[in-house]
C-alpha positions as a printed Julia matrix, in Angstrom:
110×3 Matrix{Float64}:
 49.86  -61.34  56.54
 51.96  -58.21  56.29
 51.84  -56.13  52.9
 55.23  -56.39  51.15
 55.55  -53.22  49.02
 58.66  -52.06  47.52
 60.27  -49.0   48.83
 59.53  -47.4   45.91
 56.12  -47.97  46.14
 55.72  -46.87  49.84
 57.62  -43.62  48.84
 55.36  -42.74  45.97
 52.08  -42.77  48.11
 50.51  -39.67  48.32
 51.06  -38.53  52.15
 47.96  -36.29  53.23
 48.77  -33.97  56.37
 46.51  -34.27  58.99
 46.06  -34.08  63.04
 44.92  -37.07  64.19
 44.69  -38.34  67.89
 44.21  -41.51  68.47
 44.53  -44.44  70.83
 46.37  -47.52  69.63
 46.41  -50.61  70.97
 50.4   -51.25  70.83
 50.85  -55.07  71.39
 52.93  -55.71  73.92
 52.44  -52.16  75.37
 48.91  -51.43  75.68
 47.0   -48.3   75.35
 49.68  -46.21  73.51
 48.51  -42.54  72.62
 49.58  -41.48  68.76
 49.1   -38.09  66.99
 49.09  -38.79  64.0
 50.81  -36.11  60.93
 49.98  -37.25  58.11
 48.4   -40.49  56.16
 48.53  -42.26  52.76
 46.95  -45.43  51.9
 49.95  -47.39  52.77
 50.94  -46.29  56.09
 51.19  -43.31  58.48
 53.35  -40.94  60.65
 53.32  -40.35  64.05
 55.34  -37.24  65.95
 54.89  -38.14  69.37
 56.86  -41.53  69.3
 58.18  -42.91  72.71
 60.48  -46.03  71.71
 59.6   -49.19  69.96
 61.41  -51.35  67.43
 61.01  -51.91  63.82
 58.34  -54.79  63.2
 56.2   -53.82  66.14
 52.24  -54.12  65.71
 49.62  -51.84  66.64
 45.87  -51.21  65.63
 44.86  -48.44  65.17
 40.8   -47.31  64.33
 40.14  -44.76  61.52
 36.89  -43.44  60.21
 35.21  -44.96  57.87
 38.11  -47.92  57.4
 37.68  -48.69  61.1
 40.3   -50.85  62.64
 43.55  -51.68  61.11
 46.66  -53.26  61.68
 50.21  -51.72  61.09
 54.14  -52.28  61.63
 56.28  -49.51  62.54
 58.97  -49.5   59.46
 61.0   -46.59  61.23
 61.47  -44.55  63.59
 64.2   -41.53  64.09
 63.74  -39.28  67.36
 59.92  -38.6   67.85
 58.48  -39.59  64.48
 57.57  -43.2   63.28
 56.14  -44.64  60.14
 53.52  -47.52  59.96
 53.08  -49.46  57.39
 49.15  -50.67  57.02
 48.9   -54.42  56.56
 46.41  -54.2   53.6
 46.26  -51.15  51.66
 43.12  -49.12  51.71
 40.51  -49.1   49.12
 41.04  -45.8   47.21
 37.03  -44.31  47.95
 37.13  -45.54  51.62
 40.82  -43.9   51.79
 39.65  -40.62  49.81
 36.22  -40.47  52.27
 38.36  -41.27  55.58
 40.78  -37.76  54.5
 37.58  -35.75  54.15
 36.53  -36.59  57.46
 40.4   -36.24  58.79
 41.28  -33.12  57.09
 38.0   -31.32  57.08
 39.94  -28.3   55.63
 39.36  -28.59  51.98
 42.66  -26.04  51.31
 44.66  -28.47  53.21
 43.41  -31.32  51.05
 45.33  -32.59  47.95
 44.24  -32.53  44.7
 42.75  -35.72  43.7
């Protein structure tokens, strides 16, 4: 079951820079290869985004939260946000940016 949050609410998430390669398993495509920009616990943002339609599923694997599933909400040129279907627990979201951003001047206050 997909997370309904408001737009509001996916606005207000904290987004953390980072640069994240990763393969996703696109369903429908495959093997789809994302760099990822930046992460909240609600979703993400890709910059290397080759076509798709809002609504389409991936899974993606993180550290420490491991796999995940996610709809692309939007998409304009290369970029595309994912939404997460659950929203990540804050200390596994807070330990899986220390491993991402292992810069701790690019980190965000917490």
């Amino acid at each position: 079951m997909a997370s309904h949050l408001s737009v509001t609410d996916q606005r207000a998430a904290i987004r953390h820079p980072v640069d994240y390669n990763v393969i996703a398993d696109y369903l429908g495509r495959g093997d789809v290869d994302f760099h990822i920009s930046n992460i909240s616990a609600t979703g993400f943002m890709i910059d290397n985004a080759q076509g798709g339609g809002r609504g389409d599923r991936v899974i993606v694997s993180f550290p420490v939260i491991g796999r995940i599933e996610a709809y692309l909400i939007w998409s304009k040129d290369n970029r595309a946000g994912f939404q997460f279907e659950r929203i990540i627990r804050v200390d596994d979201f807070l330990e899986m940016i220390d491993q991402l951003q292992p810069n701790p001047r690019l980190r965000r206050r917490r």
